[in-house]
ROROSE-327005 format. One record per residue: x, y, z of N, C-alpha, C in turn. Coordinates in steps of 0.1 Angstrom, whole numbers, padded with zeros to 4 digits, always signed. Example, Ala and Ser with C-alpha at 12.3 -4.5 7.8 and 13.67 -1.06 7.14 Angstrom:
BEGIN
+0132-0057+0078+0123-0045+0078+0132-0033+0078+0128-0022+0071+0137-0011+0071+0129+0000+0079
//
This chain:
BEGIN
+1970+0806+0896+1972+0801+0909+1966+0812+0919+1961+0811+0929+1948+0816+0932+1962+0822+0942+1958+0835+0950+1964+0844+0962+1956+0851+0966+1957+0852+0987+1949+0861+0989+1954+0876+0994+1945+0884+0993+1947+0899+0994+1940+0898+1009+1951+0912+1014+1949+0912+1034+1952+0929+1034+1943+0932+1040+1942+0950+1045+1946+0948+1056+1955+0953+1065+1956+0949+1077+1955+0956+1087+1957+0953+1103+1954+0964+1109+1940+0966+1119+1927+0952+1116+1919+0952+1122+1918+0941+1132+1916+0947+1144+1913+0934+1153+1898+0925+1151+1900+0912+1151+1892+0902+1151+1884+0907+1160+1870+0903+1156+1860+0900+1168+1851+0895+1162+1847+0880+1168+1838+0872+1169+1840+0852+1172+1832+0851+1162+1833+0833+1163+1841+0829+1152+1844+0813+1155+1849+0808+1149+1845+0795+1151+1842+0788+1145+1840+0772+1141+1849+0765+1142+1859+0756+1148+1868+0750+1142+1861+0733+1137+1869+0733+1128+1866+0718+1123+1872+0706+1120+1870+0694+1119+1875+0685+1120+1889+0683+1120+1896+0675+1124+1911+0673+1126+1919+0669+1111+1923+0675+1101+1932+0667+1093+1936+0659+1095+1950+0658+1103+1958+0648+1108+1950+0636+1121+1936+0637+1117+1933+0628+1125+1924+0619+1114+1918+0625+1106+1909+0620+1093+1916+0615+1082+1927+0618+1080+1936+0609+1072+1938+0595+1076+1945+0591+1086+1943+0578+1096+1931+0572+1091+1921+0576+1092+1909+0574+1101+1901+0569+1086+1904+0574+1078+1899+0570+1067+1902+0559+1058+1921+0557+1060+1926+0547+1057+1923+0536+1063+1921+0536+1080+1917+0527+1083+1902+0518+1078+1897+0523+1073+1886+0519+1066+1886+0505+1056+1903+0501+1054+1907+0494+1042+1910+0480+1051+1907+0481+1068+1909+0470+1072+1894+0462+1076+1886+0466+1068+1878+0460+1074+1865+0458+1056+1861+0449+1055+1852+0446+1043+1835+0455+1047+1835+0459+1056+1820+0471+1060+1821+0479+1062+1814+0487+1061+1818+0505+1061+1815+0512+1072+1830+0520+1075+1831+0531+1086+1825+0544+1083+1818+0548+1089+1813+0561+1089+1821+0570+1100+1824+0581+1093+1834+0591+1100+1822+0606+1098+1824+0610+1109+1818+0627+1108+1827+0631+1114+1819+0648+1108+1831+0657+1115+1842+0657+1106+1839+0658+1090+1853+0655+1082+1856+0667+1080+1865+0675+1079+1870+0684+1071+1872+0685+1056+1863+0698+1048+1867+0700+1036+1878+0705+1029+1892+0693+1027+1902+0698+1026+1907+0694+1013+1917+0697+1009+1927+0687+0997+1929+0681+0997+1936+0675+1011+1938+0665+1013+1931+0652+1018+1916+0657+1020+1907+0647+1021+1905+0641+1007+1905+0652+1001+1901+0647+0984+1912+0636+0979+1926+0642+0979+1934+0633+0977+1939+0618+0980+1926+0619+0995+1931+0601+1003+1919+0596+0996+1909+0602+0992+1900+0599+0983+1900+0590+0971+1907+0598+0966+1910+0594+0952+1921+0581+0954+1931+0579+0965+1942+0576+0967+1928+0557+0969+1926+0560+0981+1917+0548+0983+1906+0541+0971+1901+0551+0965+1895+0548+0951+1900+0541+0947+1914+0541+0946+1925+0535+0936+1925+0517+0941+1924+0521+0949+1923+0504+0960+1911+0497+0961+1905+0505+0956+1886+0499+0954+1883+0498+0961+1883+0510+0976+1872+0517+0985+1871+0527+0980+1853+0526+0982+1845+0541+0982+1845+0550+0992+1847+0558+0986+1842+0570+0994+1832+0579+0996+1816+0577+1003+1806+0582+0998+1800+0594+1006+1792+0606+1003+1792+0615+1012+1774+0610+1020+1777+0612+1028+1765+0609+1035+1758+0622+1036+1747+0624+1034+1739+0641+1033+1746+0652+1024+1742+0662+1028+1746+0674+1018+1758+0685+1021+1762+0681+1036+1775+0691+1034+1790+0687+1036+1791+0672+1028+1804+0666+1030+1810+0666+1040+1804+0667+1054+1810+0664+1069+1813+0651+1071+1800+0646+1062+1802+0629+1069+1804+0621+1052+1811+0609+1058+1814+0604+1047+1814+0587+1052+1809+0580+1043+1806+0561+1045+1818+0560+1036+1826+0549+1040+1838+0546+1035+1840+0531+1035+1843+0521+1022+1840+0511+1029+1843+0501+1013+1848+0490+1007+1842+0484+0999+1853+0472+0996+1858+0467+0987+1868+0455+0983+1878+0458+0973+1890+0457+0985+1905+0458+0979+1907+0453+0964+1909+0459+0957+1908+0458+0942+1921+0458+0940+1934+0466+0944+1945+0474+0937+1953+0471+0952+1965+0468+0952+1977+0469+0962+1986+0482+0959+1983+0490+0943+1994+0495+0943+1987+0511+0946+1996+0515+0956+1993+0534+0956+2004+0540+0947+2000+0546+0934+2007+0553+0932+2015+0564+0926+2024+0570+0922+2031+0582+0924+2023+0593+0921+2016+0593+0912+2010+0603+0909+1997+0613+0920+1992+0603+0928+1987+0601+0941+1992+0607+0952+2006+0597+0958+2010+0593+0967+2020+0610+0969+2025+0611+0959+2039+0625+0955+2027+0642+0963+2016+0635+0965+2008+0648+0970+2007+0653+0984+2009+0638+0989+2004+0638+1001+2012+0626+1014+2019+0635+1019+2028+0621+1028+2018+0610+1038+2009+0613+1034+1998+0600+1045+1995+0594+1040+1998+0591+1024+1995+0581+1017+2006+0568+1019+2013+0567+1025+2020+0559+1030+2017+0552+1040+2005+0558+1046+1995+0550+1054+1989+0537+1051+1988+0539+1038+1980+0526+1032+1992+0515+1035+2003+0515+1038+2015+0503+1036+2009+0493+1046+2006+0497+1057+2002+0482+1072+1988+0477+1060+1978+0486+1067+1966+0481+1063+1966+0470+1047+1975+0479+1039+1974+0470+1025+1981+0451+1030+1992+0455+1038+1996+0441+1044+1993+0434+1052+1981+0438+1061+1975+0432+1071+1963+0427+1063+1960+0433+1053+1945+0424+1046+1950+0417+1035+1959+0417+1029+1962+0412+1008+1976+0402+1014+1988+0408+1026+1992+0401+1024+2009+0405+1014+2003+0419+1007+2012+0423+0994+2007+0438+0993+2017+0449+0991+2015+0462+0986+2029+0470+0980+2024+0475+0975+2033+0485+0964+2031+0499+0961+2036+0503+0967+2037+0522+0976+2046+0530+0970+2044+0540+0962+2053+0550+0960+2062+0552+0970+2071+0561+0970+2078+0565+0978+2068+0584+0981+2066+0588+0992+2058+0596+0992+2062+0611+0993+2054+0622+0993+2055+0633+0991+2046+0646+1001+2044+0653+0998+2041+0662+1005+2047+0681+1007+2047+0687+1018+2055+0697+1019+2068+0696+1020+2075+0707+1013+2089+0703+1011+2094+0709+1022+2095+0710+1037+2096+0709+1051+2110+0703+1054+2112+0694+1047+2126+0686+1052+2122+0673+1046+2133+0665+1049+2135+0650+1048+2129+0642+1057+2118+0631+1056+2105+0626+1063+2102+0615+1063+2116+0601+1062+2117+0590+1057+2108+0584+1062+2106+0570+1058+2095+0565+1065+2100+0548+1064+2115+0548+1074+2125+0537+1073+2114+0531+1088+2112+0542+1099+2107+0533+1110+2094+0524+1107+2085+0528+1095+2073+0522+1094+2081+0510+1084+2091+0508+1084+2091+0496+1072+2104+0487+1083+2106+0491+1092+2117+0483+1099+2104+0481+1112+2097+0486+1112+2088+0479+1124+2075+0469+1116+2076+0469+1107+2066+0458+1094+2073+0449+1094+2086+0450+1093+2098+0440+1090+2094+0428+1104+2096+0435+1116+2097+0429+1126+2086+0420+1130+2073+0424+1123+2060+0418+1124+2059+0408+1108+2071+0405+1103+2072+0392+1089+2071+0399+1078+2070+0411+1073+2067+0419+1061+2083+0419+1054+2083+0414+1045+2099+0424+1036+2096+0431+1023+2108+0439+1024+2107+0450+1013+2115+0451+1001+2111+0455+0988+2127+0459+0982+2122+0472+0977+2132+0478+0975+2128+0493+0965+2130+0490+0948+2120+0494+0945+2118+0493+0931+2108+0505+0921+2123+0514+0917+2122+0522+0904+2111+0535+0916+2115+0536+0929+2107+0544+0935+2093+0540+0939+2095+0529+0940+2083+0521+0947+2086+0513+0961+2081+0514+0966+2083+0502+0982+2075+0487+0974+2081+0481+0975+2073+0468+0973+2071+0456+0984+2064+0457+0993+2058+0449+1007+2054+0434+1003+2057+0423+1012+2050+0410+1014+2050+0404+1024+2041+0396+1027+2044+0389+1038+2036+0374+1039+2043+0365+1040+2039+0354+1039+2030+0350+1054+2017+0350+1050+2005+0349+1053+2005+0355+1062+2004+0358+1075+1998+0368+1081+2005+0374+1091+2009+0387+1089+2014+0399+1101+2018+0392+1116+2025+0393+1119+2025+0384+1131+2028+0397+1147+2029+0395+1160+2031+0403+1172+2047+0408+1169+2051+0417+1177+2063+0423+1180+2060+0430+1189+2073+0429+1198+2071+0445+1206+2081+0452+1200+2080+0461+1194+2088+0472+1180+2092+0485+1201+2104+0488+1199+2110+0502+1204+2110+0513+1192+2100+0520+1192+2109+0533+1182+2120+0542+1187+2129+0545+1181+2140+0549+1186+2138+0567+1184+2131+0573+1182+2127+0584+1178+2112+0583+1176+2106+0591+1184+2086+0593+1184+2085+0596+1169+2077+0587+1163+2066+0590+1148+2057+0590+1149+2051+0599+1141+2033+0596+1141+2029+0587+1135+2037+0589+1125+2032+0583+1110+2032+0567+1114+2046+0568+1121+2051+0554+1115+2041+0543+1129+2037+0550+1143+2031+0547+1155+2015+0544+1147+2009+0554+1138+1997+0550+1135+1997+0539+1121+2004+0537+1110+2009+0522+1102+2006+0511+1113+2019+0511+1119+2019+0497+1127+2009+0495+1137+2001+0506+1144+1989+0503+1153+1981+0500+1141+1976+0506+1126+1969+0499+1118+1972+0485+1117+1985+0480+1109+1986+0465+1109+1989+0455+1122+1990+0462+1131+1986+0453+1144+1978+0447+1147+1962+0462+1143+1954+0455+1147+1945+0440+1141+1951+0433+1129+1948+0421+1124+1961+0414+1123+1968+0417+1128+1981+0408+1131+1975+0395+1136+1987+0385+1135+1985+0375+1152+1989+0377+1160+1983+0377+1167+1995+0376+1182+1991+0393+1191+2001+0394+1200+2005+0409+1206+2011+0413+1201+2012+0427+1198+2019+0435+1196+2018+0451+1204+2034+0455+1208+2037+0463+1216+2046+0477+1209+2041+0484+1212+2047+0495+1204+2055+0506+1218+2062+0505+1220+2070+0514+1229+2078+0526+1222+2077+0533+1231+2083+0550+1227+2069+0555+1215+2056+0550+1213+2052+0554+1207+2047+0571+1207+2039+0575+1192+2039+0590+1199+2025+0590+1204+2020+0602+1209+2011+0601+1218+2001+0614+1214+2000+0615+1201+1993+0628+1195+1979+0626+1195+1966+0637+1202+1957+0631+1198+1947+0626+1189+1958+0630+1180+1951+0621+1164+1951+0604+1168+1965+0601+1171+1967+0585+1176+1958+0580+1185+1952+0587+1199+1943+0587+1202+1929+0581+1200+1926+0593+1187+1915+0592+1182+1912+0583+1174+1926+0574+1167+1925+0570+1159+1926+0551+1167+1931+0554+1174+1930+0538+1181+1916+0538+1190+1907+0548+1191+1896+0545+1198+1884+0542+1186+1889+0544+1177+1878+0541+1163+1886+0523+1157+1897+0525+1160+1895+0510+1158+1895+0500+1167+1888+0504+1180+1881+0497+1188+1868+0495+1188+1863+0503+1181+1853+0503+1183+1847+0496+1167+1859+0495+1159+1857+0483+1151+1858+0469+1155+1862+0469+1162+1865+0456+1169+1883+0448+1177+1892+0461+1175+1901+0457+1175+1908+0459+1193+1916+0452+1194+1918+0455+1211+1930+0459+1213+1927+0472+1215+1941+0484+1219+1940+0488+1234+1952+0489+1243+1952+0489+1255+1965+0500+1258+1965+0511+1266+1973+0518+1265+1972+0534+1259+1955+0533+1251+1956+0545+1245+1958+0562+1255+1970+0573+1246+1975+0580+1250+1982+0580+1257+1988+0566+1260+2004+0566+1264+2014+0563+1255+2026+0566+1258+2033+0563+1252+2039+0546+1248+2028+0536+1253+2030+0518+1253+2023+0516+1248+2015+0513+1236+2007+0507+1228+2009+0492+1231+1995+0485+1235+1991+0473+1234+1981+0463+1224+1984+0460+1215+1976+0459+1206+1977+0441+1208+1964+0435+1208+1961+0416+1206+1955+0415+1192+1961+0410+1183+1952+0415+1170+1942+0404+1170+1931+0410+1163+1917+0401+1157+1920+0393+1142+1910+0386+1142+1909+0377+1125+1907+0388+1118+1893+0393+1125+1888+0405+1116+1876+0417+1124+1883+0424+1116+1873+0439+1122+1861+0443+1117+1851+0451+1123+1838+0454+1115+1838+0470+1113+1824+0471+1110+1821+0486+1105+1819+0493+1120+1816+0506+1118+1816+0513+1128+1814+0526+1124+1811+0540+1133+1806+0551+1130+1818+0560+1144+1823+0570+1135+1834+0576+1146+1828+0594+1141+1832+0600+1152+1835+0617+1150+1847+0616+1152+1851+0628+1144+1865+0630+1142+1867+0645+1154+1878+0640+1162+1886+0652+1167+1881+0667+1161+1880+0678+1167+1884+0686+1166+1902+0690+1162+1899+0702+1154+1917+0703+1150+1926+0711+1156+1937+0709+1166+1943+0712+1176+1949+0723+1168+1954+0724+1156+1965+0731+1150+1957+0739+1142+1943+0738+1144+1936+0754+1133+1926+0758+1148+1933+0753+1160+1925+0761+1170+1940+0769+1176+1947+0768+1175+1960+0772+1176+1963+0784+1168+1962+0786+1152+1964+0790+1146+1958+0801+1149+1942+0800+1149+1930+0809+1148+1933+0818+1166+1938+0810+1174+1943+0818+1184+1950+0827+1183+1963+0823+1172+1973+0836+1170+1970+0843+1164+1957+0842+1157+1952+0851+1146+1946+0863+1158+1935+0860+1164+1935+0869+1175+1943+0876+1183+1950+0871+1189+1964+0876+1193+1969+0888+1186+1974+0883+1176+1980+0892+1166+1976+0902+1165+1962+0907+1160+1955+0919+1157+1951+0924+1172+1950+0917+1183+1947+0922+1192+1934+0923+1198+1922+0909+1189+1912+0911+1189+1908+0903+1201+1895+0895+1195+1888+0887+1209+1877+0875+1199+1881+0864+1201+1876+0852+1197+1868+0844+1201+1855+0840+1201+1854+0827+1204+1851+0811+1192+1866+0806+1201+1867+0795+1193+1858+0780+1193+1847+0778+1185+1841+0765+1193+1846+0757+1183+1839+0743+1198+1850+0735+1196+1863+0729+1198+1873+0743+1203+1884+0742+1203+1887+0735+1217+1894+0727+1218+1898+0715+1235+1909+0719+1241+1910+0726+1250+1923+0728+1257+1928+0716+1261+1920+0709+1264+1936+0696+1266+1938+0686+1255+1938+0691+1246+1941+0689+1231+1955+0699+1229+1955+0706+1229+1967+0719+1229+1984+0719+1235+1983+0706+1247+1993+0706+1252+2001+0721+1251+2014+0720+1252+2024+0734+1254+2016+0743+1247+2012+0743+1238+2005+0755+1232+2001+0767+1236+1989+0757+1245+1984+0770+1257+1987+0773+1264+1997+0767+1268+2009+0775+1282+2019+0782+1274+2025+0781+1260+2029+0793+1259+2026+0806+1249+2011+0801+1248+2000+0814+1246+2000+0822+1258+1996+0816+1267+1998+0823+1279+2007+0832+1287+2020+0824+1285+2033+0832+1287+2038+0844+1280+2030+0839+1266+2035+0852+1255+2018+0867+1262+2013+0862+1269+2003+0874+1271+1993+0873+1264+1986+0862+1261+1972+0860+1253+1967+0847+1264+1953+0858+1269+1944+0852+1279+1935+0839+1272+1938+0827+1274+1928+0815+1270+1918+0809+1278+1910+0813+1276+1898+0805+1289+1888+0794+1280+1892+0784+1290+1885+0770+1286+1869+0772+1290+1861+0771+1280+1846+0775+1281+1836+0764+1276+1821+0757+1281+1817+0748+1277+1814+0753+1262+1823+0746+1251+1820+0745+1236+1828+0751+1231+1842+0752+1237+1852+0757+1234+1862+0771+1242+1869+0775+1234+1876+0785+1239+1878+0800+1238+1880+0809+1244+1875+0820+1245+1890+0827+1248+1894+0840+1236+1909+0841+1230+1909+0855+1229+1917+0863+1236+1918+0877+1236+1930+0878+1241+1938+0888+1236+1954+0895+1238+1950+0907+1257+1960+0901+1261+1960+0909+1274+1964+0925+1272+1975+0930+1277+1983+0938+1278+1994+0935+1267+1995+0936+1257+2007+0933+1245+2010+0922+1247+2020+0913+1236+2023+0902+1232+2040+0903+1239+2042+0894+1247+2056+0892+1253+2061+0879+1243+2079+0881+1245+2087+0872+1236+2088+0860+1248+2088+0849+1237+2083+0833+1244+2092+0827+1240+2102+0820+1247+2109+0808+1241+2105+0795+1236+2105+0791+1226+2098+0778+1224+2107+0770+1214+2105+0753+1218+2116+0744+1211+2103+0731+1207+2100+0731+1193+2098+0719+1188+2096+0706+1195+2085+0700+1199+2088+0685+1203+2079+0679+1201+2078+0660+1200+2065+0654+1198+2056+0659+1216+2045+0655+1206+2030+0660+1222+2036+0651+1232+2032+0661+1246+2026+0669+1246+2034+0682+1243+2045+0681+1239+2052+0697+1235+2049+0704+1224+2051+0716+1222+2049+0722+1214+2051+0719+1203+2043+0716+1195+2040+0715+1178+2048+0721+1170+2051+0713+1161+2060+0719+1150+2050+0723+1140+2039+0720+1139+2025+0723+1128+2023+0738+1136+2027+0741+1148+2023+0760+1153+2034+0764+1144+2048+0763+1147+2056+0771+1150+2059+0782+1138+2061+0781+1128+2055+0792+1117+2043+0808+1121+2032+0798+1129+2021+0805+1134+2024+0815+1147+2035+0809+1156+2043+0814+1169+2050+0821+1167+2058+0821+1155+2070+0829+1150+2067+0844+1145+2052+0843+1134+2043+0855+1132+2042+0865+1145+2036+0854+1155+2026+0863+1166+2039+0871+1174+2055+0864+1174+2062+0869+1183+2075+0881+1179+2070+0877+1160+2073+0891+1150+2071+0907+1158+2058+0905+1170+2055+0918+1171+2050+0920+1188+2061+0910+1193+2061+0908+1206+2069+0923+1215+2070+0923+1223+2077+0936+1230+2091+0932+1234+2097+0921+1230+2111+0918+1237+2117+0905+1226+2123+0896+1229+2127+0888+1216+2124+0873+1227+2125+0865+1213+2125+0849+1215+2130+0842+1206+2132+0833+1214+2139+0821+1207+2135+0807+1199+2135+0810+1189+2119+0791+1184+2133+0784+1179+2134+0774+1186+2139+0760+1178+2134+0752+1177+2136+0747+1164+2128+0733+1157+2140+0722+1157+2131+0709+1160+2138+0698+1165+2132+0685+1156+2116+0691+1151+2113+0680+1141+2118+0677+1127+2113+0691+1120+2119+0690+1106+2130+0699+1100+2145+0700+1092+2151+0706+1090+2152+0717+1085+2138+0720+1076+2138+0732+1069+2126+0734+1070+2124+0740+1082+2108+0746+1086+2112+0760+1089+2120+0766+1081+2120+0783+1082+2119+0791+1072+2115+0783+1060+2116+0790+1049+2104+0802+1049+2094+0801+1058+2085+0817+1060+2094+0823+1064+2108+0827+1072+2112+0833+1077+2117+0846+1065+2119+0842+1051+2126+0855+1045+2115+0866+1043+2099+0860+1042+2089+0864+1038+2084+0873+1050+2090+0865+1061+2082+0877+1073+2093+0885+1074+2105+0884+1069+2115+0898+1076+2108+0904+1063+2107+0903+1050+2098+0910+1036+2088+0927+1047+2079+0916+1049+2072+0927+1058+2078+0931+1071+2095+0932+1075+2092+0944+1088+2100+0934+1095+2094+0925+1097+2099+0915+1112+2118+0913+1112+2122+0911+1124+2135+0910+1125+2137+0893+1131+2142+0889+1123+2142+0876+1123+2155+0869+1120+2167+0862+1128+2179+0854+1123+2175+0846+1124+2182+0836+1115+2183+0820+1118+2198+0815+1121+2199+0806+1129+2212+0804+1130+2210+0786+1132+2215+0777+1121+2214+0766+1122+2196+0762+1127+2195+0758+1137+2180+0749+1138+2171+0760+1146+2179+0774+1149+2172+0777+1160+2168+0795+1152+2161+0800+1158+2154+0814+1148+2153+0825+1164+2163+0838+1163+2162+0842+1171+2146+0858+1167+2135+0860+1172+2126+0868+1169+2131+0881+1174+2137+0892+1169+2132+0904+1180+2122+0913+1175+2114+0917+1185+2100+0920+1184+2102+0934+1175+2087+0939+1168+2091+0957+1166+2077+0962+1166+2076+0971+1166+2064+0978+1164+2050+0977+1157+2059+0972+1147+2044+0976+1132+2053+0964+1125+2046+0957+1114+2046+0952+1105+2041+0959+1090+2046+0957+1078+2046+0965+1070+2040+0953+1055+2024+0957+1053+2021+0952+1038+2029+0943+1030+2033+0937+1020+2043+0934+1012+2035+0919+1003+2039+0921+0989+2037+0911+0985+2045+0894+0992+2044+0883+0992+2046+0873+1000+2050+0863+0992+2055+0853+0993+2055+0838+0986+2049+0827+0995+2042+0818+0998+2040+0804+1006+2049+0793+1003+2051+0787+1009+2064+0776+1005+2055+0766+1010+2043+0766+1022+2044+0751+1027+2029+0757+1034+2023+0746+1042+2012+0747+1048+2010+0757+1056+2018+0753+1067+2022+0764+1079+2025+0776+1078+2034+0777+1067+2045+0787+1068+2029+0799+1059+2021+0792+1049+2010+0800+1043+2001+0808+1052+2001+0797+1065+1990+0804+1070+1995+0816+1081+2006+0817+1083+2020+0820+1090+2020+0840+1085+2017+0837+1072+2021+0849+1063+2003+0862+1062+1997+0848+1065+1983+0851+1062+1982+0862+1080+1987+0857+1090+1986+0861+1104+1991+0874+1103+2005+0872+1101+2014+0887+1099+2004+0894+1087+1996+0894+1077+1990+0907+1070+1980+0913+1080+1973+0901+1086+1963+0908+1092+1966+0918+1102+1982+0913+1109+1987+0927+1119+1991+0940+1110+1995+0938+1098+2005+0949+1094+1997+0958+1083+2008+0970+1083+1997+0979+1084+2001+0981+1064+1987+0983+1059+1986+0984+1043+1983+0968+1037+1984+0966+1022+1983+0956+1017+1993+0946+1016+1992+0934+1018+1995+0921+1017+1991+0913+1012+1996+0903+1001+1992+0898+0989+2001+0884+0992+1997+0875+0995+2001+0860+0998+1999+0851+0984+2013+0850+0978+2008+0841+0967+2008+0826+0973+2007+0817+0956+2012+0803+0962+2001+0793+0974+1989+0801+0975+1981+0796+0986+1977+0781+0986+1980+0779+0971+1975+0763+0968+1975+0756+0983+1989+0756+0988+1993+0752+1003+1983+0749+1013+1980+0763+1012+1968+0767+1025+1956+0755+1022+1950+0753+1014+1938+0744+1009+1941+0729+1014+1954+0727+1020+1956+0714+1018+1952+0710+1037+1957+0719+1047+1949+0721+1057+1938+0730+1065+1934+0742+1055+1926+0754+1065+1914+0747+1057+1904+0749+1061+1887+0752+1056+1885+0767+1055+1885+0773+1042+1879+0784+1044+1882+0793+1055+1894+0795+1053+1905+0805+1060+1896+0822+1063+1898+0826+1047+1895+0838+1044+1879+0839+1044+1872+0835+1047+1860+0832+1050+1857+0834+1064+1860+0827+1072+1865+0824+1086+1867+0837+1091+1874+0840+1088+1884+0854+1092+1874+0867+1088+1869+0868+1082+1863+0883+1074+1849+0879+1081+1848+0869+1087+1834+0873+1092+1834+0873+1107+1852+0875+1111+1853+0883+1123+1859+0897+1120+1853+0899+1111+1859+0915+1104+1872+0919+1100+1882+0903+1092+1891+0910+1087+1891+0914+1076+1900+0922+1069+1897+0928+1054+1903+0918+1044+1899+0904+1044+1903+0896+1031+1897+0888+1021+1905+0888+1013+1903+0881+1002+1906+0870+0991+1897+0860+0985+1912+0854+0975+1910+0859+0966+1917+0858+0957+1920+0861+0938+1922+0850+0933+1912+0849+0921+1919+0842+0914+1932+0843+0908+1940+0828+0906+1956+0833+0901+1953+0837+0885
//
């Protein structure tokens, strides 16, 4: 199992690339299953979990094909073969649950693992099956399977979610858009993956009205065509790559990166003392005068991301006063916390909320990764602290960074991977 080695201690300087959106290419790929012609997506990210919706859609008999030679772009496109996603698949990756609308808006019938992912908390996915319900779909559970039908075709609803989902907002904007009828999505969430992802299936053919509010209006079509999309930039490895600068005290430029993609982010980059300037081709990222302690609380966009807060918690490890991070999305999103007090940091948890008080120096130490975030979380704090840091468990990191440690060392940090 592969881990990376971190000297720490040097400030960043240079560029940075950011690349395509994860959580917006997942969507975006699935959507591909509603339509019998092929979507072309650029701008993909070389991730794990690209590979795994890969393999996942394979399974359904869509291709996945790479267009040129550096796997950015990929033609996606071919005939539903298979209804069933499953476990072996699905247990990798929680956006494989994605496939549930689409599989029921085109077949009519699907059969879905129960899904998986980082072990973050408990991540049901009752609203995407109680808003299918509402548009004629029923369910039963079987032996750890969802088993979906719906007698002939998806029909309108105006669905309330009673709590913002991403997951469950981009499903039902999938199976809407071949529903009959209207369909209204209220309290939806408003991330710009969702966004991105309802302006590519317009431009399939589908008629979404409301995009980036929270009212989704969807009139569904018979049927949708092919089409060619770029993918978002990634709000949460332009975030990340900020605190990476931050941290060491260096100076960045991020291209690419969208400040009004960032919501709270950048306002409380800002507040913590790290200057962001919105520049044509991205953003431009250097530490002021020291890192100030920042209160920050979890929330769907435009609030602060629970995909930072691991990354917020690092940078405020070595802030000059203390802060307060509560998480409001997932239940056990603190498990980096034993690994950053490991190295130095003074860190309680009390129930949902994590008090930081700042200190001086950060100190080397071997590490564990539990989860995506919390990996790249541990990776930030070596690069401040002073001696060797050894991050095992990275598997994690591969499932959203591109070439992290790559990235990084050729704004002169001292890292490395190892083979495990």
């Amino acid at each position: 199992m592969d881990r990376i080695r971190i000297r720490g201690g040097k400030p960043l300087s240079g560029e940075i690339i950011i690349g395509g959106a994860k959580n917006a290419a997942l969507p975006l790929m699935v959507a591909a299953m509603l339509t019998d012609q092929r979507l072309v997506l650029s701008n993909v990210p070389r991730l794990a979990d690209i590979q795994t919706m890969s393999l996942l859609l394979a399974q359904h008999g869509i291709a996945v094909d790479p267009v040129g030679n550096d796997g950015r772009t990929l033609s996606i496109g071919g005939t539903i073969t298979s209804t069933e996603a499953p476990y072996d698949i699905v247990r990798k990756m929680r956006a494989s649950a994605l496939v549930l609308g689409p599989l029921l808006a085109r077949t009519g019938e699907a059969r879905v693992s129960m899904p998986g992912g980082c072990a973050i908390g408990a991540r049901p996915i009752d609203l995407h099956l109680k808003g299918l319900e509402q548009m004629g779909a029923a369910f039963r559970l079987d032996g750890g399977y969802i088993d979906g039908a719906v007698n002939g075709r998806l029909h309108g609803a105006t669905i309330v979610f009673p709590i913002v989902s991403v997951g469950a907002t981009e499903n039902l904007l999938m199976a809407a858009a071949l529903a009959d009828g209207r369909t209204v999505l209220a309290n939806a969430a408003r991330e710009p993956e969702i966004g991105d992802l309802a302006r590519c299936l317009n431009a399939m053919g589908a008629q979404i009205a409301g995009i980036d509010s929270d009212r989704l209006t969807i009139d569904g079509v018979e049927r949708l065509h092919g089409a060619e999309h770029s993918i978002i930039p990634d709000r949460i490895e332009t975030g990340t790559y900020a605190c990476a600068a931050a941290i060491t005290g260096g100076e960045v430029m991020l291209h690419n990166g969208r400040v009004e993609h960032l919501g709270a982010t950048v306002r409380t980059l800002r507040e913590a003392g790290v200057d962001v300037v919105d520049l044509p081709g991205g953003l431009h990222i250097r530490r002021l005068n020291g890192l100030h302690g920042a209160d920050v609380m979890t929330e769907p966009y435009p609030g602060f991301p629970t995909d930072m807060q691991a990354q917020f918690m690092a940078l405020m490890a070595l802030s000059d006063g203390a802060a307060m991070v509560t998480e409001t999305i997932f239940e056990n999103r603190f498990m980096h916390v034993p690994e950053l007090n490991r190295m130095g940091a003074r860190i309680n948890v009390h129930g949902a909320s994590a008090i930081v008080r700042g200190v001086p120096t950060l100190s080397g130490a071997p590490v564990m990764a539990t989860d995506l975030r919390a990996s790249v979380s541990l990776i930030l704090a070596g690069l401040a602290a002073r001696g060797e840091t050894m991050v095992n468990r990275v598997y994690h990191l591969d499932r959203g960074y591109e070439a992290v440690e790559q990235k990084l060392a050729a704004c002169g940090a001292d890292i490395e991977r190892l083979p495990g």
